[in-house]
Backbone as CSV, one residue per row, in Angstrom:
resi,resn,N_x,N_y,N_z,CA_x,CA_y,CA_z,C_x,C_y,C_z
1,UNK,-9.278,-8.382,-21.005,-8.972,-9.116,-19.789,-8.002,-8.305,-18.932
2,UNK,-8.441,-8.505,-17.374,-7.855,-7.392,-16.610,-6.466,-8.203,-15.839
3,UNK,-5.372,-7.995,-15.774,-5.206,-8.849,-14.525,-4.580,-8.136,-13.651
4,UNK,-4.505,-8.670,-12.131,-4.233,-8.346,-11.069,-3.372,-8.724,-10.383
5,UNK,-1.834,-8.288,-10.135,-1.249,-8.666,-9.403,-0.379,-8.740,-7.542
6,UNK,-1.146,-8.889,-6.780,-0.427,-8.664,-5.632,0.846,-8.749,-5.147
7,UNK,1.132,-7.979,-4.093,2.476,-8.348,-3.186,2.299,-7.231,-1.931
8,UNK,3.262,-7.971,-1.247,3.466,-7.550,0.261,2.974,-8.292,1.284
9,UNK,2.673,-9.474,0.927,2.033,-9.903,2.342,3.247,-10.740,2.778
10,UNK,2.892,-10.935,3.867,4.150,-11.873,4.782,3.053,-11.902,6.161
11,UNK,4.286,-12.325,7.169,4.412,-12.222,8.481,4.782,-11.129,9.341
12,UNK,3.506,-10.639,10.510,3.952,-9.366,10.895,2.844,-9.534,12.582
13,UNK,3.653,-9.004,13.640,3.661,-9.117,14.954,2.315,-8.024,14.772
14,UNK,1.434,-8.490,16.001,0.394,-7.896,16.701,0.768,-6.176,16.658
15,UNK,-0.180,-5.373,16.273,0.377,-4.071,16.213,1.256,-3.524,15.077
16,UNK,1.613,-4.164,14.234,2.685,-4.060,13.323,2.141,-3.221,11.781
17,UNK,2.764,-3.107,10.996,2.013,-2.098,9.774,2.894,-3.755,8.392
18,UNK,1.922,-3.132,7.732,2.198,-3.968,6.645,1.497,-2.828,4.980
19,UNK,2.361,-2.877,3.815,1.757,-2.452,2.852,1.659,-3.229,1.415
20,UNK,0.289,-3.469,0.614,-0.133,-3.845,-0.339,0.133,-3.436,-0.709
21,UNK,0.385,-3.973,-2.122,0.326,-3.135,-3.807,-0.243,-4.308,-4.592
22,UNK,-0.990,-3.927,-5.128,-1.866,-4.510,-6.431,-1.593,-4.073,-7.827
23,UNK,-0.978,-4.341,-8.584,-0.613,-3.839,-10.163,-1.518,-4.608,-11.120
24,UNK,-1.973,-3.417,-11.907,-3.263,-4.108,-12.544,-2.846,-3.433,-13.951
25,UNK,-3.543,-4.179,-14.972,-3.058,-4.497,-16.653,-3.969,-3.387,-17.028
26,UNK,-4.286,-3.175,-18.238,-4.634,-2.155,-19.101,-4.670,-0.971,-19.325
27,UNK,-5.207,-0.220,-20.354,-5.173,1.373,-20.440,-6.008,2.256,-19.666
28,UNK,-7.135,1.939,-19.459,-7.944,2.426,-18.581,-8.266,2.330,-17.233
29,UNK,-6.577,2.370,-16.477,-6.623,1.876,-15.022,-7.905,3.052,-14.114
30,UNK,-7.114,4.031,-14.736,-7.964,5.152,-13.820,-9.223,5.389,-14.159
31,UNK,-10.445,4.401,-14.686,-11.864,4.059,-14.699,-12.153,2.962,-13.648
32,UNK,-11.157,2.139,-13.254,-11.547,1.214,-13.072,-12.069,1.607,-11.434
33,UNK,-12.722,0.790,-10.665,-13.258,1.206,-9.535,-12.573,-0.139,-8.545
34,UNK,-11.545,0.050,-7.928,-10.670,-1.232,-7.006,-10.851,-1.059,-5.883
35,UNK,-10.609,-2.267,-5.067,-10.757,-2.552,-3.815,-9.654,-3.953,-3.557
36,UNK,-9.791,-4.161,-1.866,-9.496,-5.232,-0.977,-10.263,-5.500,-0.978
37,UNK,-9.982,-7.000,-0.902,-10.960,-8.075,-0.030,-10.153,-8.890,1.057
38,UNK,-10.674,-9.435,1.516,-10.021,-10.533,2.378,-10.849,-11.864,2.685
39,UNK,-10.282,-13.051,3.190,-11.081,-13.779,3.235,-9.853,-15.095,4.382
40,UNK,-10.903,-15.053,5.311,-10.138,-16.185,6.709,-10.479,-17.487,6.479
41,UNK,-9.635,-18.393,7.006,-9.869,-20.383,7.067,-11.683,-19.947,7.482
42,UNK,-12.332,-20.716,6.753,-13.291,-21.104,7.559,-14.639,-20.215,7.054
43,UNK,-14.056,-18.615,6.586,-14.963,-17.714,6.218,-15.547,-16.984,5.404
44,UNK,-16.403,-16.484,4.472,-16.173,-15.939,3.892,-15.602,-14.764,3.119
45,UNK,-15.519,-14.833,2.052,-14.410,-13.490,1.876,-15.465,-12.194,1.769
46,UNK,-14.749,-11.115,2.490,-15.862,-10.189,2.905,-14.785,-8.453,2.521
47,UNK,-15.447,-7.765,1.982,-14.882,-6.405,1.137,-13.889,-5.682,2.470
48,UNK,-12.664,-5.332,2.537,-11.850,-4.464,3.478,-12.392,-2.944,3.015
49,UNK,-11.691,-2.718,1.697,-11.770,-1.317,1.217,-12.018,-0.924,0.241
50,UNK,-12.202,-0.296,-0.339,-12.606,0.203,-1.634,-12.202,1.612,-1.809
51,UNK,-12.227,1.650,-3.178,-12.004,3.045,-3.807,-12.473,3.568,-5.193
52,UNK,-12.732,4.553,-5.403,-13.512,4.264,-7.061,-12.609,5.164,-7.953
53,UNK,-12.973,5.300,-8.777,-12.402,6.346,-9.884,-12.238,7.488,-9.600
54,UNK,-13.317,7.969,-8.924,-12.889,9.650,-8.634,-12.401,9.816,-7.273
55,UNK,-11.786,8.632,-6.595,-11.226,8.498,-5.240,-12.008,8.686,-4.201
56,UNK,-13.023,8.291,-4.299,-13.955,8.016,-3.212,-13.444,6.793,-2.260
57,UNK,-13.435,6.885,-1.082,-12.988,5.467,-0.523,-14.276,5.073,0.865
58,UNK,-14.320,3.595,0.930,-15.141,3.172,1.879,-14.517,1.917,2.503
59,UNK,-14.620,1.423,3.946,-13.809,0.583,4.991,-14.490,0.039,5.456
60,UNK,-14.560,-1.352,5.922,-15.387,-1.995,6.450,-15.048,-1.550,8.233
61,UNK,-15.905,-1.739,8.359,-15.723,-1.477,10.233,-14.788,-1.449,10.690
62,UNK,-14.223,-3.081,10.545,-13.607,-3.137,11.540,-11.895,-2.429,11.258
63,UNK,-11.851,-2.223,9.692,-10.494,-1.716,10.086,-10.599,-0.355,9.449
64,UNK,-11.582,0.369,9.898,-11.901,1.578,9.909,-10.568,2.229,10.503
65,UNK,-9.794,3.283,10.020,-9.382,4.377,11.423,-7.472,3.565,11.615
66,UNK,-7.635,1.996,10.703,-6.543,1.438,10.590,-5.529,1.436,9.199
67,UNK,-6.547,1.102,8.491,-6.138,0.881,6.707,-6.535,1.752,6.172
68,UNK,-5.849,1.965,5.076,-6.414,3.341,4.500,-5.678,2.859,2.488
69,UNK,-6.342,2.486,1.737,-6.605,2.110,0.866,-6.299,4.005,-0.278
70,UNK,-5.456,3.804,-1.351,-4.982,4.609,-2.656,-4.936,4.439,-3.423
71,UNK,-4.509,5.077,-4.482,-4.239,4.566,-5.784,-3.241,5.607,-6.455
72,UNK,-2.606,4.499,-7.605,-1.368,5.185,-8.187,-2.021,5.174,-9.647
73,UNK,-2.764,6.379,-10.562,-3.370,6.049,-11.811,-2.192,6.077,-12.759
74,UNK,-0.851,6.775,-12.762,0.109,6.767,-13.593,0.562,5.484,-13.150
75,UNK,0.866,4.819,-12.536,1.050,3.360,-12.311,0.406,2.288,-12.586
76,UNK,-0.508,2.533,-12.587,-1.618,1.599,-12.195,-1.662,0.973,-10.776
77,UNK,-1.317,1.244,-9.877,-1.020,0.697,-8.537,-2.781,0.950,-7.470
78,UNK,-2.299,0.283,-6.977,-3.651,0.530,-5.679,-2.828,-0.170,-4.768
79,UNK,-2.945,0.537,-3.529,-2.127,-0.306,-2.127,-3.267,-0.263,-1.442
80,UNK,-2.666,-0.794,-0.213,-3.449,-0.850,1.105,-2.178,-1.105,2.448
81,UNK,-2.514,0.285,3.032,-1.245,0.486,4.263,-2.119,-0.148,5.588
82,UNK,-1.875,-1.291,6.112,-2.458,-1.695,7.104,-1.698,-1.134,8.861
83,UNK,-1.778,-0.479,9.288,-1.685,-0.195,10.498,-2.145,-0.681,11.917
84,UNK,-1.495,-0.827,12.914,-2.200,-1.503,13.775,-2.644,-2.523,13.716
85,UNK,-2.247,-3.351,13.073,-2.553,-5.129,12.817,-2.923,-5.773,13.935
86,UNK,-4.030,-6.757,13.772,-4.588,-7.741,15.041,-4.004,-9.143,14.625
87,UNK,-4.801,-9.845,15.046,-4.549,-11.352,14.938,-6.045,-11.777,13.988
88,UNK,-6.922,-10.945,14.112,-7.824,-11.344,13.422,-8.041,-10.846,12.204
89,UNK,-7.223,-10.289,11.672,-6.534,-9.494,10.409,-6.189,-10.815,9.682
90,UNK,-6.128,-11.697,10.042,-5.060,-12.624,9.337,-5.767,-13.013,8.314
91,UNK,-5.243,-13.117,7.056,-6.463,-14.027,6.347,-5.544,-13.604,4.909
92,UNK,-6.364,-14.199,4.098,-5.497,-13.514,2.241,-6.193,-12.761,2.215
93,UNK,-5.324,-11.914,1.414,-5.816,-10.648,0.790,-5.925,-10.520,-0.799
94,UNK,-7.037,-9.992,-1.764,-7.367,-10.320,-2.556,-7.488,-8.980,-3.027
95,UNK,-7.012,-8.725,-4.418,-6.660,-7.134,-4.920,-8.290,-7.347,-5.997
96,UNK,-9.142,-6.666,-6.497,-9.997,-6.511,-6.748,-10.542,-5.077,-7.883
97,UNK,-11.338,-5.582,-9.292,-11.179,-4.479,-9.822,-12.672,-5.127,-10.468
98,UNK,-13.413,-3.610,-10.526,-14.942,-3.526,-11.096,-14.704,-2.911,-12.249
99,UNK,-15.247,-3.560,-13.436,-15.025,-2.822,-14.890,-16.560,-3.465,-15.262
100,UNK,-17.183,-2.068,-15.646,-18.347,-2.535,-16.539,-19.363,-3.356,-16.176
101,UNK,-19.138,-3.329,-14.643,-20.078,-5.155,-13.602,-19.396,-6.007,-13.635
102,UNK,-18.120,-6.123,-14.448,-17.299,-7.514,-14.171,-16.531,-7.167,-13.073
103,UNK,-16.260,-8.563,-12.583,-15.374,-8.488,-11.123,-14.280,-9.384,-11.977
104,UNK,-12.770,-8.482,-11.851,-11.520,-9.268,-11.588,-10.868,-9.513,-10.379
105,UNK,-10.296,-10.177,-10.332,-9.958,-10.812,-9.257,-8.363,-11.004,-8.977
106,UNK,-6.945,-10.700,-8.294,-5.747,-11.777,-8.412,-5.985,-12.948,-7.386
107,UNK,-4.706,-13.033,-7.658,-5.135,-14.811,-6.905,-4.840,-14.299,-5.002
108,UNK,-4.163,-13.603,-4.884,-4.145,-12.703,-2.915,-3.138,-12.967,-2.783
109,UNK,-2.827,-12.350,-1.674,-1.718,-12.406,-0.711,-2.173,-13.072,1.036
110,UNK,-1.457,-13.660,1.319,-1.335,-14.029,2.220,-0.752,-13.328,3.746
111,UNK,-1.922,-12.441,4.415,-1.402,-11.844,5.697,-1.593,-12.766,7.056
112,UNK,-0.554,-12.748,7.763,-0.315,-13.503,9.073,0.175,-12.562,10.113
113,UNK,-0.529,-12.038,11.141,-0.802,-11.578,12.233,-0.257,-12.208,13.461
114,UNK,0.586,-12.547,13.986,0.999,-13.349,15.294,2.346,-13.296,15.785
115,UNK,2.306,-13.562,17.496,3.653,-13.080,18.200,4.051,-14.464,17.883
């Protein structure tokens, strides 16, 4: 059993930077293949970023060129540096880890976007 723990989310003005960290349990962090998710009132939760084992990374559109998603394998860490924040950014954020086809999950963080 994997688990996942977030932090960093809060409250942060239009334009503003904000950074994730996800700390995740076991010996074999650096197999595991992690990502963001996010998910808004109303919507479904839909993939931000990803990254795999051999540090491959992929961004959903829209915050292409903004976020930029790492990993710490002596840590076990994975962040996500959000830059340039909107209002439509807002939503939880959900730290995410693929082992073997299983999806773990933490419970998110909560980002809020607004003047």
């Amino acid at each position: 059993q994997v688990q996942l723990v977030e932090s960093g989310g809060g409250l942060v003005q239009p334009g503003g930077s904000l950074r994730l960290s996800c700390a995740a349990s076991g010996r074999r962090f650096s197999t595991y293949s992690m990502g963001w998710y996010r998910q808004a009132p109303g919507k479904q939760r839909e993939l931000v970023a990803a990254i795999t084992s051999g540090g491959s990374t992929n961004y959903a559109d829209s915050v292409q060129g903004r976020f930029t998603i790492s990993r710490d394998n002596a840590k076990n860490l994975v962040y996500l540096q959000m830059n340039s924040l909107k209002p439509e950014d807002t939503a939880v954020y959900y730290c995410n880890a693929q082992i073997r086809g299983v999806n773990y999950w933490g419970r998110g963080t909560q980002i809020t976007v607004s003047s």
